[in-house]
C-alpha positions in Angstrom: 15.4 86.6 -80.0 15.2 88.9 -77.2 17.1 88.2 -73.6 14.1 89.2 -70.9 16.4 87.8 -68.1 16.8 91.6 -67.1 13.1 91.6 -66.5 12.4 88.4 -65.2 14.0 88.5 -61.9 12.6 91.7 -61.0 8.6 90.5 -61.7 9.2 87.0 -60.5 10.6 88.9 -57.1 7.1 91.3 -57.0 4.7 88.3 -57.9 6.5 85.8 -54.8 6.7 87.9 -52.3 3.1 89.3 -52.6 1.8 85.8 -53.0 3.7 84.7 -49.8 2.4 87.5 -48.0 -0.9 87.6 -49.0 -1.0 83.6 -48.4 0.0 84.0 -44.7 -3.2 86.1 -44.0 -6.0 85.7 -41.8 -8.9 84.0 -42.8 -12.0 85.7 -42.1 -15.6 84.7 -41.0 -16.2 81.6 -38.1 -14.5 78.1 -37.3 -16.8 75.8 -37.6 -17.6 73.9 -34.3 -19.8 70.4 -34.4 -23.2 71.2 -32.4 -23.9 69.2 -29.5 -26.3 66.3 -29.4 -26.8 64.7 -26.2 -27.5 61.1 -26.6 -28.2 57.7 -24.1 -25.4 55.1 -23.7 -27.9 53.1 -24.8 -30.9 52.3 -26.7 -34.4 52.4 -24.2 -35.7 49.3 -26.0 -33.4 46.0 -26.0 -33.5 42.4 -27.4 -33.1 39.1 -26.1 -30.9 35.8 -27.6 -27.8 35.1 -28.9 -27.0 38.1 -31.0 -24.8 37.6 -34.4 -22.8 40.2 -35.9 -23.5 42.0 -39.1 -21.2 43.9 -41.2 -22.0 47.8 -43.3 -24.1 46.9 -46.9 -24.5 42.8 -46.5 -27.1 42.5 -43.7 -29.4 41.2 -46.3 -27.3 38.1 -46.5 -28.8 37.2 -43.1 -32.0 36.2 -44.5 -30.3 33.7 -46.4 -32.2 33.5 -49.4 -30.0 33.5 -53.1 -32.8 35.1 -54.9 -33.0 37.8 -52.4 -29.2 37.9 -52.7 -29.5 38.1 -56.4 -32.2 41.0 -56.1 -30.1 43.1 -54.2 -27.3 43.1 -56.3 -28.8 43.6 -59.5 -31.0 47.2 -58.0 -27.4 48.3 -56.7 -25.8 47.4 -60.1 -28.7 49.1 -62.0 -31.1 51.3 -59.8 -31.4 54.2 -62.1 -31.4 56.3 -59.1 -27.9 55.1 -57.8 -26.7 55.8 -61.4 -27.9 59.2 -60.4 -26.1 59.7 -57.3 -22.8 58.2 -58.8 -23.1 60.7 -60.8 -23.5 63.5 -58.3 -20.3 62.5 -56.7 -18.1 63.0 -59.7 -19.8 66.5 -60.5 -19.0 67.2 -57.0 -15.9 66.5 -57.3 -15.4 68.4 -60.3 -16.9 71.4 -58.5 -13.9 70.8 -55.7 -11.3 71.1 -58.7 -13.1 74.1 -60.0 -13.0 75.8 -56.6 -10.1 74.3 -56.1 -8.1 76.7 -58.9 -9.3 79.9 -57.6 -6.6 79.4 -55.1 -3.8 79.7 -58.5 -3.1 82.5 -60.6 -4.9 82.3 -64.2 -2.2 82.2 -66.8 -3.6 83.3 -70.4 -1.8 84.4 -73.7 -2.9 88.4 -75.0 -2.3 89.3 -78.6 -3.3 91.8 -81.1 -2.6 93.1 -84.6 -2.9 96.8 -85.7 -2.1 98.7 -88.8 -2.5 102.4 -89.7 -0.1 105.6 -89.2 -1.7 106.3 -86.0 -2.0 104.8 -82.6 -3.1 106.5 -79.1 -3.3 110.2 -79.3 0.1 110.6 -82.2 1.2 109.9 -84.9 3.9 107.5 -86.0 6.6 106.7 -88.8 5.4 102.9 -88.4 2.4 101.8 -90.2 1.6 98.8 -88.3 2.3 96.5 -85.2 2.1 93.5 -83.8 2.5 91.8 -79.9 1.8 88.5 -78.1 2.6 87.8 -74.9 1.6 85.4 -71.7 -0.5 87.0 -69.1 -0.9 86.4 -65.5 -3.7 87.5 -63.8 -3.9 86.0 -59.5 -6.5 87.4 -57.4 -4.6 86.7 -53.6 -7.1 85.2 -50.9 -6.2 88.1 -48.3 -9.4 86.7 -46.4 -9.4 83.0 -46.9 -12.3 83.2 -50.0 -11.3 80.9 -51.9 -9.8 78.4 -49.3 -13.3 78.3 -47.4 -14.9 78.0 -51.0 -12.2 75.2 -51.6 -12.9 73.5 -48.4 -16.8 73.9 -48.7 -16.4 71.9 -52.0 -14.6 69.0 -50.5 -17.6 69.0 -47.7 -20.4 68.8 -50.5 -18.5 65.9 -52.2 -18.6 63.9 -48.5 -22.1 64.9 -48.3 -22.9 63.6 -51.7 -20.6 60.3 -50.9 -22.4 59.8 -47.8 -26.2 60.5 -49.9 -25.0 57.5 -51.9 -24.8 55.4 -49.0 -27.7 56.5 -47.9 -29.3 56.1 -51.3 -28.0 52.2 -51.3 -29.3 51.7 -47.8 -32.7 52.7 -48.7 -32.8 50.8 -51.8 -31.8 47.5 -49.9 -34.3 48.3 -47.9 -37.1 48.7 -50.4 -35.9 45.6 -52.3 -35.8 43.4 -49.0 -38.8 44.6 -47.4 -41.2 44.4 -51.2 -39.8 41.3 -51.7 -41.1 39.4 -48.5 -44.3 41.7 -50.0 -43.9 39.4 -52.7 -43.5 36.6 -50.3 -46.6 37.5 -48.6 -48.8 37.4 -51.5 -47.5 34.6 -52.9 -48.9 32.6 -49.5 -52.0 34.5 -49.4 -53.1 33.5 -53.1 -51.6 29.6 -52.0 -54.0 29.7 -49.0 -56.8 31.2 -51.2 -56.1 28.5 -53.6 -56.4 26.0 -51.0 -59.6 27.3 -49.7 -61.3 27.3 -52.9 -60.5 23.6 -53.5 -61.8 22.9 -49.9 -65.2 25.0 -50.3 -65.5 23.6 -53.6 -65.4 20.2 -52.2 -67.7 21.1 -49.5 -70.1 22.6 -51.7 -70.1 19.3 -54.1 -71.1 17.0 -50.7 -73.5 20.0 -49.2 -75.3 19.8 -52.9 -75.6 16.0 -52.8 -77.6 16.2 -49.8 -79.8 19.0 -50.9 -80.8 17.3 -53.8 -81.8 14.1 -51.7 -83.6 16.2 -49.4 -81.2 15.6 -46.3 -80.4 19.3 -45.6 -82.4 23.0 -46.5 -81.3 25.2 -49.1 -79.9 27.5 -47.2 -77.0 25.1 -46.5 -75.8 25.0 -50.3 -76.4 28.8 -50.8 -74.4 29.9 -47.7 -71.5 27.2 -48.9 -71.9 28.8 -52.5 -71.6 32.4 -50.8 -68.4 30.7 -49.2 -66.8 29.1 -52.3 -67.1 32.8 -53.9 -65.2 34.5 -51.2 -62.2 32.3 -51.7 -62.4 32.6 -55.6 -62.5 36.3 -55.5 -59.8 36.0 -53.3 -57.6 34.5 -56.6 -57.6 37.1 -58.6 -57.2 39.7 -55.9 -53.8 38.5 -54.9 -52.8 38.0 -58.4 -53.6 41.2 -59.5 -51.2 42.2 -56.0 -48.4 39.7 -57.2 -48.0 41.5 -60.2 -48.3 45.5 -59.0 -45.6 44.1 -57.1 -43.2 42.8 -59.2 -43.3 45.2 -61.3 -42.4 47.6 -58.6 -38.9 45.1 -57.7 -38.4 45.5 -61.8 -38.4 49.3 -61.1 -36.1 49.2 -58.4 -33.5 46.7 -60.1 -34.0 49.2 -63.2 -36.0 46.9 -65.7 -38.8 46.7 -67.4 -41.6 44.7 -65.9 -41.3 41.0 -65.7 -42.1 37.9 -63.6 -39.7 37.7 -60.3 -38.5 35.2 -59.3 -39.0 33.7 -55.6 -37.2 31.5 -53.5 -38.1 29.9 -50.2 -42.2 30.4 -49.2 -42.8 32.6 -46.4 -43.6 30.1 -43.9 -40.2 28.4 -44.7 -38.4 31.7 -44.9 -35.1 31.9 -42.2 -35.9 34.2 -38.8 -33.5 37.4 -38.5 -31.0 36.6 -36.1 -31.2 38.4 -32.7 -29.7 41.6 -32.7 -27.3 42.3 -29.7 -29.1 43.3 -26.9 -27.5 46.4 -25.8 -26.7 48.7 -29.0 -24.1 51.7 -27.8 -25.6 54.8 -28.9 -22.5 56.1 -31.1 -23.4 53.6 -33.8 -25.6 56.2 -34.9 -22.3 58.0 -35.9 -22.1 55.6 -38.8 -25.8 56.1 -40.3 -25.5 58.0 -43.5 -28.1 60.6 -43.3 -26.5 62.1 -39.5 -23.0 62.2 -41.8 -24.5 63.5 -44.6 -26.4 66.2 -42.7 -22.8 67.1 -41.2 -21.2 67.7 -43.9 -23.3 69.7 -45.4 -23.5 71.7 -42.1 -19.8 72.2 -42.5 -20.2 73.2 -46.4 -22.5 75.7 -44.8 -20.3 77.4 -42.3 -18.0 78.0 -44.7 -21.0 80.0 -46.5 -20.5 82.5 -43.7 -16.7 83.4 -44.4 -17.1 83.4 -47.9 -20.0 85.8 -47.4 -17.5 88.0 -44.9 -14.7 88.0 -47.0 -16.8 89.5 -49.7 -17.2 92.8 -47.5 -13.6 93.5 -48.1 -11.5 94.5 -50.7 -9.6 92.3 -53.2 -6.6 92.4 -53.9 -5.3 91.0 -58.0 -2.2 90.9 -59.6 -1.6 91.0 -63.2 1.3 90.5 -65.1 2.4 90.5 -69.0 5.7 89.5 -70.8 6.3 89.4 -74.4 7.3 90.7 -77.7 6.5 93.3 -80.2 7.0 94.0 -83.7 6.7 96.7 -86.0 6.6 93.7 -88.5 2.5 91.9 -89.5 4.1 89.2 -90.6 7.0 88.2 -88.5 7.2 88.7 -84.9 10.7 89.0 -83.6 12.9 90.6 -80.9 12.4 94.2 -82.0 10.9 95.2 -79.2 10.1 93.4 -75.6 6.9 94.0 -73.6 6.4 94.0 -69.6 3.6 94.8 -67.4 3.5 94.2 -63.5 0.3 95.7 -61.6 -1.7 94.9 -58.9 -5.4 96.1 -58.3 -7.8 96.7 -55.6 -11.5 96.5 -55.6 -14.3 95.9 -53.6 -17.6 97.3 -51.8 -17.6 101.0 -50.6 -21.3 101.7 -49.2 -23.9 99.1 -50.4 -26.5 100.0 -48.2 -25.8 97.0 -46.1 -26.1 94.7 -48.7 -22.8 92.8 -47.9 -23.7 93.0 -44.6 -27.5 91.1 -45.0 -25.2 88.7 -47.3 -23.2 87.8 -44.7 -26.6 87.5 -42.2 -28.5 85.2 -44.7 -25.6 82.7 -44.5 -25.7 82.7 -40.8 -29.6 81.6 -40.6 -28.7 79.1 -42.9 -26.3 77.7 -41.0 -28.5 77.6 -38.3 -31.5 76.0 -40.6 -28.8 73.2 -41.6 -27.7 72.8 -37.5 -31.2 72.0 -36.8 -31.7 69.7 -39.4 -28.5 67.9 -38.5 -30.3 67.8 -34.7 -33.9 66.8 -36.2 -31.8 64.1 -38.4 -30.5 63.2 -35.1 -33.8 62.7 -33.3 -35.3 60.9 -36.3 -32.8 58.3 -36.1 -33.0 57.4 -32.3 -36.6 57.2 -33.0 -36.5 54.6 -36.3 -34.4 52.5 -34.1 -36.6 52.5 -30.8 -39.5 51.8 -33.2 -38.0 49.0 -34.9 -37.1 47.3 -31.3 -40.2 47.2 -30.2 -41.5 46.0 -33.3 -39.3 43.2 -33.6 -39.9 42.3 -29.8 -43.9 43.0 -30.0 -44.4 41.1 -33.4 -42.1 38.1 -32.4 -45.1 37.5 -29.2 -47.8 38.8 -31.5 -46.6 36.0 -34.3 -46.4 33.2 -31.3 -50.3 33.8 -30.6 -51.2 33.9 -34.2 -49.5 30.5 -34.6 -51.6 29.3 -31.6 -55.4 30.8 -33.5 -54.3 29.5 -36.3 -53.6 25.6 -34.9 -57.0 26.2 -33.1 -58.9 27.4 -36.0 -57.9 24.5 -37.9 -58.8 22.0 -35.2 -62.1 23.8 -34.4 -63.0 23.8 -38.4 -62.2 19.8 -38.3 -64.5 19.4 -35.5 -66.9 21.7 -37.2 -67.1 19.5 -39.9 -67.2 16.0 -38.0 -70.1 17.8 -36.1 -72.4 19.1 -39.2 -71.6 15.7 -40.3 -73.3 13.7 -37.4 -76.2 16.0 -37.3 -75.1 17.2 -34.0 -74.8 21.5 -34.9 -76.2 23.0 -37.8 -74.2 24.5 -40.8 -73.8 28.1 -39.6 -71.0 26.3 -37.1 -68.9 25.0 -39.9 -69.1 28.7 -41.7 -68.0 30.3 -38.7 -65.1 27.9 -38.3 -64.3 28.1 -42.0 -64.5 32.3 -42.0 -62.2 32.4 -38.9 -60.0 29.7 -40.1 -59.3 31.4 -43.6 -58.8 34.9 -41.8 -56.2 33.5 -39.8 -54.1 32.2 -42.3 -53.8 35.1 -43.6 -53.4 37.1 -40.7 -50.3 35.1 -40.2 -49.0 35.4 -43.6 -48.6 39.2 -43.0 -48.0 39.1 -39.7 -44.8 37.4 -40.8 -44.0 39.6 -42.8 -44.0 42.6 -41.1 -41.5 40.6 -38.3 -39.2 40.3 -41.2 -39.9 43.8 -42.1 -38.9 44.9 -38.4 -35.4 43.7 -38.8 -35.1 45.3 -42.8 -36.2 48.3 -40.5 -33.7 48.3 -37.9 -31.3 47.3 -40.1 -31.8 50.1 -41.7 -32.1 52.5 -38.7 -28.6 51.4 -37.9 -27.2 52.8 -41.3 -27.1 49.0 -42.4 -24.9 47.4 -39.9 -22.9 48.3 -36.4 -19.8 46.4 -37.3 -16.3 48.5 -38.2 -13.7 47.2 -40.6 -11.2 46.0 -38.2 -14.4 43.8 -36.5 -15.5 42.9 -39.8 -12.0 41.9 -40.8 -11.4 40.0 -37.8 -15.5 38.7 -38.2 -14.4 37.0 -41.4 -11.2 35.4 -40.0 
């Protein structure tokens, strides 16, 4: 075999010190500097009570309900769009490696078979030859490309990590908040039930008089019109019962099926107060904000990448091998080298590198002010859940109160008709309001418990860090 240790040195010399030089350059295009978002100490709308503390994902285990528990953990096991943003993080993070290699030379293996009496532009005594040898071919990053590219990649990955957060967030959320839908419906066709029985009682006694002439016709067909109303009811809320089960089957990715439920609605454990003065940086933690920075920074580095393209690059190639005057047998007849370096890039493009590098600058600034509107959005969901939690919680007290009356004033109603004393439009009256309360105050409900799956949210599913949490659990 051939001894290349005569050539070695001498190439390995050229190929480090360019590659340390080059590496040491300046990279082109801007820093990127975090916009400014000016935000209160504090949130404009507080709550009242003893707060207790919650900690990132497990909020929903304040509701304490195991089926609920059970519901959330199946969607995040199975959630087909989860699945999907698992799998966006590991193609990112692919495209990170990928990027990540332009920063190394490319190392390949060139080799070729010829035969004939005749090669380049004379003749020779040989009538073939043969060669194979490793190649080496580095394009330096003189302006940073590839690093900004590289670190652009690593930016996408925490943006796609942080839309997985964001996509779990939101899909508590949905389970939690159709689930108490669930709840909901579940009372309202109880209740329905339960009026249907009580009409159809009524309507059994209001037809016993009619037929022994104690009481007009008009009685039995207004008690008839209100026995109707509560069986239409039935099926109504049945037919809502199963729309929304099958959309929890959806989000725990399965087919349609019953759902289970646990506690009613009525018997379903209040929130507990949140604490009353939220600092404003929690905010930092909310996935979307981080998400939209990240992506903001993946951006910036748009604009160097864009730059660097407007100058020239700069590539070095090598090739070291052997050569034979042999087809069959390649051996140390002859030893082949190659060192070069190449140069290349725009001259005049009519601007076009130039509006390259201006289209990356407005999309910076479309993904800083998306970052800001993110920013806004977020202040505002957690303003609005406030002062839904604190508004519904009075709401529901007076609710509670028409609802206590209604059933007094429909007992009285009754008790009245009965003793001849008011006639039977008294007892509808009662009866209509009575029935619309009820279920007034089974959705009422459950938009209070919706109010807290919304701030809950708002707060990127919990304000506690992992030291608190950690200490929390101690």
């Amino acid at each position: 075999m051939m001894n290349f240790k005569k050539y070695s040195p001498g190439i390995m010399a050229v190929i480090l010190f360019l590659s340390l030089f080059f590496h040491g350059c300046t990279t082109v295009g801007p820093d990127f500097k975090a916009p400014k978002v000016e935000t209160p100490d504090q949130f404009h709308h507080t709550l009242k009570g003893e707060a207790k503390t919650i900690s990132d994902l497990k909020w929903w285990k304040l509701f304490e309900d195991p089926i609920l528990f059970q519901l959330v953990n199946t969607a995040l096991e199975n959630n087909k769009t989860v699945k999907m943003a698992l799998s966006s993080i590991e193609q990112s993070r692919a495209e990170l490696g990928f990027y990540k290699a332009d920063e190394y030379p490319a190392i390949g293996i060139s080799g070729g078979l010829s035969t004939g009496n005749f090669s380049g532009a004379r003749s020779q005594d040989t009538n073939s030859n043969a060669y194979l040898a490793p190649m080496l071919n580095w394009e330096l990053d003189f302006w940073g490309k590839f690093k900004r590219s590289t670190e652009a990649a690593k930016q996408r990955l925490a943006a796609s990590e942080y839309g997985l957060r964001t996509i779990q967030i939101a899909l508590i959320t949905d389970v939690v908040s159709t689930y108490y839908l669930l709840l909901d419906y579940h009372q309202r066709l109880a209740i329905s039930k339960e009026t249907f029985v009580s009409r159809s009682k009524s309507l059994d006694i209001i037809q016993q008089r009619f037929d022994k002439g104690i009481i007009p016709e008009i009685d039995v067909n207004q008690a008839q019109i209100q026995k109707a109303i509560a069986s239409g009811s039935i099926p109504k809320y049945e037919r809502s019962i199963s729309n929304v089960e099958n959309v929890l089957s959806i989000l725990m990715g399965q087919l349609p099926r019953e759902i289970q439920q646990g506690e009613s609605l009525a018997h379903q454990t209040i929130p507990p107060f949140i604490p009353a003065a939220i600092p404003s940086q929690l905010l930092e933690r909310r996935p979307e904000i981080l998400e939209a920075m990240a992506q903001l920074k993946a951006q910036n580095e748009q604009i160097g990448i864009a730059v660097a393209e407007r100058f020239p690059a700069i590539s070095l190639t090598g090739l070291l091998g052997v050569a034979s005057s042999d087809l069959g047998v390649i051996t140390s007849n002859g030893g082949i080298w190659s060192v070069g370096a190449g140069l290349f890039g725009p001259l005049y493009d009519f601007d076009k590198s130039k509006r390259r590098v201006d289209i990356q600058t407005e999309l910076t600034k479309q993904a800083v002010y998306r970052y800001e509107n993110i920013v806004l959005i977020a202040f505002t969901e957690v303003e609005d859940a406030l002062i839904e939690i604190e508004t519904y919680q009075r709401e529901l007290e007076s609710v509670r109160q028409k609802v206590t009356a209604a059933k007094n004033a429909n007992s009285l109603s009754i008790e009245r008709y009965d003793k001849g004393v008011s006639d039977y439009l008294e007892v509808l009256d009662s009866e209509r309001t009575l029935f619309s309360a009820q279920l007034e105050l089974s959705e009422l409900k459950r938009n209070y418990f919706n109010s807290y799956v919304k701030l809950y949210k708002a707060l990127g599913g919990g304000w506690l860090d992992k030291s608190e949490e950690k200490a929390d659990q101690e």
